[in-house]
Z-matrix of the N, CA and C atoms (Angstrom, degrees):
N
C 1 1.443
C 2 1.528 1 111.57
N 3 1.358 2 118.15 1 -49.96
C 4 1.551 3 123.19 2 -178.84
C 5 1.346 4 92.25 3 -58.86
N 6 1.407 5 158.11 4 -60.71
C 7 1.278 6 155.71 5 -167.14
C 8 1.750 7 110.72 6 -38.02
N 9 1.290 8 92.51 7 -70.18
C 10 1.873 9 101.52 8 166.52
C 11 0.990 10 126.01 9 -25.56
N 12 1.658 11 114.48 10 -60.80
C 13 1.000 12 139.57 11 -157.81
C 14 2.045 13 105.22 12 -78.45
N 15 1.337 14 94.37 13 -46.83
C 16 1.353 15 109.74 14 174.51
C 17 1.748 16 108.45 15 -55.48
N 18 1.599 17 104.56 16 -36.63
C 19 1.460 18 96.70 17 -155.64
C 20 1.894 19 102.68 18 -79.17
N 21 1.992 20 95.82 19 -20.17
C 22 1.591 21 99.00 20 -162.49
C 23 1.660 22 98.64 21 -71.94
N 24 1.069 23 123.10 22 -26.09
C 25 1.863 24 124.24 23 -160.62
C 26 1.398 25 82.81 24 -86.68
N 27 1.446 26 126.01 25 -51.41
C 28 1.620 27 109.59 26 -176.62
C 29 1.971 28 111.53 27 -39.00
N 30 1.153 29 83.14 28 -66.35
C 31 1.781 30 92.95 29 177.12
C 32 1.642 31 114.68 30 -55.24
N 33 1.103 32 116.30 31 -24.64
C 34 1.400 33 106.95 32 -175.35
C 35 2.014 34 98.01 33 -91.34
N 36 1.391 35 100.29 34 -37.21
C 37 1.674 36 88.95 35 167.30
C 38 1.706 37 118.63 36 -64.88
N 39 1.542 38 103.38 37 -3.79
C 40 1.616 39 78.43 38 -175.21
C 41 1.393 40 107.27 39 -102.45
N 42 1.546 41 109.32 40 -17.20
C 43 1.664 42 107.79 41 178.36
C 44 1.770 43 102.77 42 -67.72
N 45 1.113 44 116.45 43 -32.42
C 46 1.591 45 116.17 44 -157.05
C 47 2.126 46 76.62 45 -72.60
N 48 1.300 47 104.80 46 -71.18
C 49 1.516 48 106.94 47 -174.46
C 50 1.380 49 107.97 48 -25.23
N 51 1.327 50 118.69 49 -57.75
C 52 1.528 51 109.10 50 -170.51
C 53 1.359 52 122.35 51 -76.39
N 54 1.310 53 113.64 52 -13.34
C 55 1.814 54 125.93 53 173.86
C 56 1.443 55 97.07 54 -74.63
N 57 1.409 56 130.11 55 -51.64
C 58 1.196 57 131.95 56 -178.67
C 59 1.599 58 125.13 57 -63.08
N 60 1.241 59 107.99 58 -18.85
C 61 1.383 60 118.48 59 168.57
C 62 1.153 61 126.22 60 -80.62
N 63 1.685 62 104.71 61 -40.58
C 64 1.725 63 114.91 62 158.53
C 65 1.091 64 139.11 63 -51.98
N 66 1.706 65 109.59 64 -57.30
C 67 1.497 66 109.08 65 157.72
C 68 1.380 67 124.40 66 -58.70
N 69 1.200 68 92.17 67 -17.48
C 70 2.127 69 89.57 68 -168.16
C 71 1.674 70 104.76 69 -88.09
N 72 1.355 71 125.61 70 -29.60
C 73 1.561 72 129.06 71 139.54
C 74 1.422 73 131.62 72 -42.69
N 75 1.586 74 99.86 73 -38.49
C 76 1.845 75 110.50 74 177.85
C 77 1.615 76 94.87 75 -80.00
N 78 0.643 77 148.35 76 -60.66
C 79 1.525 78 166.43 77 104.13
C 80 1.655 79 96.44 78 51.57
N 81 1.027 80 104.48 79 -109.45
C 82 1.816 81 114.86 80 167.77
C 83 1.151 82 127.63 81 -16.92
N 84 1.335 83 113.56 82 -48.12
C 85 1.687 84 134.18 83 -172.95
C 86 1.542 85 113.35 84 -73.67
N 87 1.501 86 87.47 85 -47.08
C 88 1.978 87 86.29 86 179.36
C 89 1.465 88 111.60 87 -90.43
N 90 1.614 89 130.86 88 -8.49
C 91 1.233 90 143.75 89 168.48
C 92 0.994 91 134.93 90 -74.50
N 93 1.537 92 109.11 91 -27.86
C 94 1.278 93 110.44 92 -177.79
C 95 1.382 94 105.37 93 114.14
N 96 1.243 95 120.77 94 169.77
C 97 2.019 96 118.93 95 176.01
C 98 1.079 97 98.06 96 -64.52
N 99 1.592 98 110.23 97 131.83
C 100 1.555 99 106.90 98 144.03
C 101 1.632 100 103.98 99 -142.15
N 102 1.216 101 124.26 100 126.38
C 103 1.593 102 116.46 101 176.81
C 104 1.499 103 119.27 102 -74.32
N 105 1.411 104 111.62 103 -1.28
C 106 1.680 105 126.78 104 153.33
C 107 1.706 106 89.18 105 -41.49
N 108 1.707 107 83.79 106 -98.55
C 109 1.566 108 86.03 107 -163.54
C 110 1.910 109 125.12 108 -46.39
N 111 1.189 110 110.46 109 -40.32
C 112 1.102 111 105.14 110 168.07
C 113 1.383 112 132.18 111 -35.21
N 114 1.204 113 111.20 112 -53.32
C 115 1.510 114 120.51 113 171.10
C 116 1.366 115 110.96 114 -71.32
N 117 1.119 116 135.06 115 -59.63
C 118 1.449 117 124.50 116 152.12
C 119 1.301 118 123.24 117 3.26
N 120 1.736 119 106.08 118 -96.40
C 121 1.485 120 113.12 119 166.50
C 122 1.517 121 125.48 120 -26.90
N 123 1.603 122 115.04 121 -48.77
C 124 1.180 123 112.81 122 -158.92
C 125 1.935 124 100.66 123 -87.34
N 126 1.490 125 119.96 124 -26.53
C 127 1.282 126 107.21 125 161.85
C 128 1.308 127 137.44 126 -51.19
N 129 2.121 128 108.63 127 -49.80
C 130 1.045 129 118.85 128 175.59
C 131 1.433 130 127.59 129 -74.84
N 132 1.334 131 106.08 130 -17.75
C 133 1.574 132 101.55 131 175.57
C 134 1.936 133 114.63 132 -96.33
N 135 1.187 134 107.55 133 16.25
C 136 1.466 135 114.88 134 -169.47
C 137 1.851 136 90.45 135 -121.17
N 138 1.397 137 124.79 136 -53.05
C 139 1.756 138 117.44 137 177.42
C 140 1.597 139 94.68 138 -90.01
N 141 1.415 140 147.72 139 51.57
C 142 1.185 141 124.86 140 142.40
C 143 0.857 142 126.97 141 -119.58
N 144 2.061 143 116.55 142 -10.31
C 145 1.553 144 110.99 143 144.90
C 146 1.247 145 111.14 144 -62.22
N 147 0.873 146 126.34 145 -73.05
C 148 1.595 147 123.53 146 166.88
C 149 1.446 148 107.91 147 21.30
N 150 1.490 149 98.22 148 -96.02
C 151 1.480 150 114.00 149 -163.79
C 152 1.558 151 99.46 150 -69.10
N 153 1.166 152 144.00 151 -19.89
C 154 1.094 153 131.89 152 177.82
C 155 1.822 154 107.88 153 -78.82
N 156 1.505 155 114.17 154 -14.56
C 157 1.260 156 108.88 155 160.27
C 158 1.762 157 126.85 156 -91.80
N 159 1.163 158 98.90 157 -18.08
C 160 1.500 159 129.62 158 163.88
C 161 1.677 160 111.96 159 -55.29
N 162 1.784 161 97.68 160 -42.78
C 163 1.539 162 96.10 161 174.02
C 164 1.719 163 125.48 162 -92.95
N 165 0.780 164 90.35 163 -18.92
C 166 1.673 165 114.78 164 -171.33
C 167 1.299 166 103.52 165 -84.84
N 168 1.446 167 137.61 166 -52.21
C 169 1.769 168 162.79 167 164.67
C 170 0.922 169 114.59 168 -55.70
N 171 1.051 170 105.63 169 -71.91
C 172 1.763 171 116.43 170 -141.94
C 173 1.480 172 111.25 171 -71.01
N 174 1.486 173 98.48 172 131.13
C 175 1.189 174 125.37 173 -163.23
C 176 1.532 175 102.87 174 -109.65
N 177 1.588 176 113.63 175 132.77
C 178 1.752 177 111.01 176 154.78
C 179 1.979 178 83.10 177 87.41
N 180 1.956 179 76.17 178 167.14
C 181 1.612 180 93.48 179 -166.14
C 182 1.625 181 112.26 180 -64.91
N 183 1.753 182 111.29 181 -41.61
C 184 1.172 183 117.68 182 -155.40
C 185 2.116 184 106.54 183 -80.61
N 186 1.270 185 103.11 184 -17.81
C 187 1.364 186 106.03 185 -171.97
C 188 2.052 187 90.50 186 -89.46
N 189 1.360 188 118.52 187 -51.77
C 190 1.880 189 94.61 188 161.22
C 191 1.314 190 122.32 189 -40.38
N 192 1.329 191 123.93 190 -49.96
C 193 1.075 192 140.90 191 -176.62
C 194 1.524 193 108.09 192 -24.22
N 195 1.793 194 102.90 193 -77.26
C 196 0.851 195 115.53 194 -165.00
C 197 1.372 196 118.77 195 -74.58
N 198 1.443 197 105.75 196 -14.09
C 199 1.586 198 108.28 197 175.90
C 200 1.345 199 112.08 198 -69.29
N 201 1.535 200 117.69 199 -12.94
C 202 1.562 201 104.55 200 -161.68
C 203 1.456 202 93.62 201 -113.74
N 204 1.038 203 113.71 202 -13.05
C 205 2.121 204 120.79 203 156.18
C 206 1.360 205 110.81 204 -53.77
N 207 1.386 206 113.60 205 -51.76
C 208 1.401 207 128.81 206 -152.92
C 209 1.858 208 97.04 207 -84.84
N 210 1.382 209 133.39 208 -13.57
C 211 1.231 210 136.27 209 -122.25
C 212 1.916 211 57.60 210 -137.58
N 213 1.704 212 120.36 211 -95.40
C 214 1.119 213 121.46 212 -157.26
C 215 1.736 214 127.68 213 -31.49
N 216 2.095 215 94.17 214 -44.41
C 217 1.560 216 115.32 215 177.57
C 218 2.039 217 88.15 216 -55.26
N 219 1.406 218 122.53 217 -59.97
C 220 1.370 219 119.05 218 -143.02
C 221 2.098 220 88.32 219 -58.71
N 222 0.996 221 99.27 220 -62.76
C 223 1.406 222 107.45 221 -172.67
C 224 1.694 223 109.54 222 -32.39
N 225 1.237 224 129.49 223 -71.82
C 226 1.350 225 162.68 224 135.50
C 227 1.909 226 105.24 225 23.41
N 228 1.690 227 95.58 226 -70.99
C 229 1.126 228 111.74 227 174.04
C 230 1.046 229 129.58 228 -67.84
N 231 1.739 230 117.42 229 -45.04
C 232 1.764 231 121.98 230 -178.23
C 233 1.498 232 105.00 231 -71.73
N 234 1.372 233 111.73 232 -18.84
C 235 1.387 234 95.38 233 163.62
C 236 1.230 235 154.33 234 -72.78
N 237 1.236 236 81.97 235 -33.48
C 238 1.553 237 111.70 236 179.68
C 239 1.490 238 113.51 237 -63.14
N 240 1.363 239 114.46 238 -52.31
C 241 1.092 240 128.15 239 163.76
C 242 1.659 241 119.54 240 -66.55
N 243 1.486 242 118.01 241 -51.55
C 244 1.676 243 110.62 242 151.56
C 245 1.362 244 120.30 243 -13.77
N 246 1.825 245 115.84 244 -73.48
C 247 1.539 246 119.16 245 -175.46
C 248 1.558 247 107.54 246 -79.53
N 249 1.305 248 124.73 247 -8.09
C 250 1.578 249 107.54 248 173.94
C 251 1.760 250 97.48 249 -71.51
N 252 1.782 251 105.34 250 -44.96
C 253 1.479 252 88.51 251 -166.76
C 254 1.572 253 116.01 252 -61.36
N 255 1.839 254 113.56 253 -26.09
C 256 1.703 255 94.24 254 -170.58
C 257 1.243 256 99.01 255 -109.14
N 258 1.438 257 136.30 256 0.61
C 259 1.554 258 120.07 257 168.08
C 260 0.984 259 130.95 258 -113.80
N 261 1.234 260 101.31 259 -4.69
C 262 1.875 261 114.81 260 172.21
C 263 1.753 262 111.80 261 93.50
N 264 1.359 263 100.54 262 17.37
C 265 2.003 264 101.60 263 -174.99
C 266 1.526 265 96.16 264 -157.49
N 267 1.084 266 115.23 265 169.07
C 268 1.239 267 149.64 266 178.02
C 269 1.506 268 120.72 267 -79.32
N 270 1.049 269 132.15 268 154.85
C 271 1.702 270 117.17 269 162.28
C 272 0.707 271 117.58 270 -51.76
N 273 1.545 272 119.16 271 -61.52
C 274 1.740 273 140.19 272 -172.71
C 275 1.504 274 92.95 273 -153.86
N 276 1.390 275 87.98 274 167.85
C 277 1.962 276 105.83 275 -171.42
C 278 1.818 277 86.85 276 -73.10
N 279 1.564 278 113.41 277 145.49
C 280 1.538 279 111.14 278 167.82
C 281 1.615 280 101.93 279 93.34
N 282 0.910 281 121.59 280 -40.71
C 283 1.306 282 126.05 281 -162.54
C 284 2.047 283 102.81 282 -39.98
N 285 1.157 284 111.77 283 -62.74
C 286 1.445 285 113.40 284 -163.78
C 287 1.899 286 105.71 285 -70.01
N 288 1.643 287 100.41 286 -28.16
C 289 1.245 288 82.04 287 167.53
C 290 1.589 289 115.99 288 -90.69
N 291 0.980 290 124.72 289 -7.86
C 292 1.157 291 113.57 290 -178.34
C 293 1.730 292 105.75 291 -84.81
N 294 0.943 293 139.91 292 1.84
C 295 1.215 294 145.91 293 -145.94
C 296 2.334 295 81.96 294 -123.60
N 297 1.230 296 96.45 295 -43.24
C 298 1.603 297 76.80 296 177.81
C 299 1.442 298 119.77 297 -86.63
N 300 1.511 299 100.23 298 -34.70
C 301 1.954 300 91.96 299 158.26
C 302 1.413 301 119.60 300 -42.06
N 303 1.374 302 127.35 301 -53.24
C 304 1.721 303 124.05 302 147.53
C 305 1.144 304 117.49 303 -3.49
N 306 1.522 305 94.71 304 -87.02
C 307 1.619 306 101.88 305 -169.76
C 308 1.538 307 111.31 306 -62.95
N 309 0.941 308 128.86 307 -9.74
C 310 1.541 309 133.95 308 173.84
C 311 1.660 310 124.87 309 -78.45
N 312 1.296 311 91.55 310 -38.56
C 313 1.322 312 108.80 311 156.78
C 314 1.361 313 129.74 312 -60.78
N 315 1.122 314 103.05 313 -49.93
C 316 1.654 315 129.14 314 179.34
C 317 1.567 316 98.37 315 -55.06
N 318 0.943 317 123.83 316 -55.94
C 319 1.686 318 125.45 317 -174.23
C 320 1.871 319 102.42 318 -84.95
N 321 0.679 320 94.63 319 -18.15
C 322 1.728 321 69.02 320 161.85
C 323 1.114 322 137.13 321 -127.19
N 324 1.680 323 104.35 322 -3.47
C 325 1.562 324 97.27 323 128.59
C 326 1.322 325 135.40 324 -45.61
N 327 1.550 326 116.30 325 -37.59
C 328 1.003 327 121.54 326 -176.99
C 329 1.648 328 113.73 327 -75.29
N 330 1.150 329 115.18 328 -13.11
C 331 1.317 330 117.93 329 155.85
C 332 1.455 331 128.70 330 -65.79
N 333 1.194 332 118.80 331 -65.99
C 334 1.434 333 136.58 332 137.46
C 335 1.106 334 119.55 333 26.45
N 336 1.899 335 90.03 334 -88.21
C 337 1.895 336 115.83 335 158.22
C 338 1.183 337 121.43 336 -44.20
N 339 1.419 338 131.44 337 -34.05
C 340 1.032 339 134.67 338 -173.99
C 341 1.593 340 105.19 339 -82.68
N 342 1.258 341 146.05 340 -71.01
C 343 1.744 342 164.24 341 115.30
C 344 1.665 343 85.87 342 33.14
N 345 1.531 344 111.42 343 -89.73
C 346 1.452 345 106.84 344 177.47
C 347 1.480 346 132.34 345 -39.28
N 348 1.236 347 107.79 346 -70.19
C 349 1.883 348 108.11 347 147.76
C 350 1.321 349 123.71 348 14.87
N 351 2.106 350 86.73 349 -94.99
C 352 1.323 351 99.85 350 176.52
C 353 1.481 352 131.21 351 -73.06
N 354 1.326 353 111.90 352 7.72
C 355 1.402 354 120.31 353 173.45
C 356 1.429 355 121.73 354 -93.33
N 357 1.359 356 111.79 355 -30.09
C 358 1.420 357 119.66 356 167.98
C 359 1.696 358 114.53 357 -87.53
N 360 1.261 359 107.90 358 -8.05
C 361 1.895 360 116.21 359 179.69
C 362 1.732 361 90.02 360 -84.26
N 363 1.128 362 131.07 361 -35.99
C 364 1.720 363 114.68 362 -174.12
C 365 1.411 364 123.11 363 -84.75
């Protein structure tokens, strides 16, 4: 049951991720520069295949794991940066970097998973 459940929030973080990357690209373009949105776009549309293969794939504890690291960091960050661009602040101090240590995490766990994998496949 936790698997399911794990795999549906993966998938539902990656549609929201990839809607959020779109507008936040459509966003930029007709606005004018902003490296808010820029970075935005380019996070969410780069971890939401990801996690949408994360949800769909991913096999074993450590590859969920990391999807829901990789899913929390993605969330974490576009926000942070989201409300700096329209309110002028942050969530909390740390927030955006801590949100990419996440996602940093998230991928090498996902390495990890992968290392182990292929270590028990030979």
């Amino acid at each position: 049951m936790k698997n399911h459940i794990t795999a549906r929030l993966l998938i539902v973080a990656a549609g929201l991720a990839g809607a959020v990357g779109v507008m936040a690209a459509a966003t930029a373009s007709h606005a004018g520069e902003s490296r808010n949105l820029a970075a935005i776009a380019t996070v969410c549309l780069a971890h939401g295949p990801a996690l949408l293969a994360l949800g769909l794939l991913g096999r074993g504890r450590i590859l969920r794991t990391a999807g829901l690291v990789l899913a929390a960091g993605t969330l974490l960050f576009a926000a942070d940066l989201g409300v700096r661009e329209w309110l002028g602040h942050g969530l909390f101090p740390g927030a955006a970097p801590l949100g990419g240590v996440a996602m940093m995490l998230g991928w090498l766990a996902i390495a990890v998973a992968g290392a182990i994998r292929s270590r028990q496949s030979d």
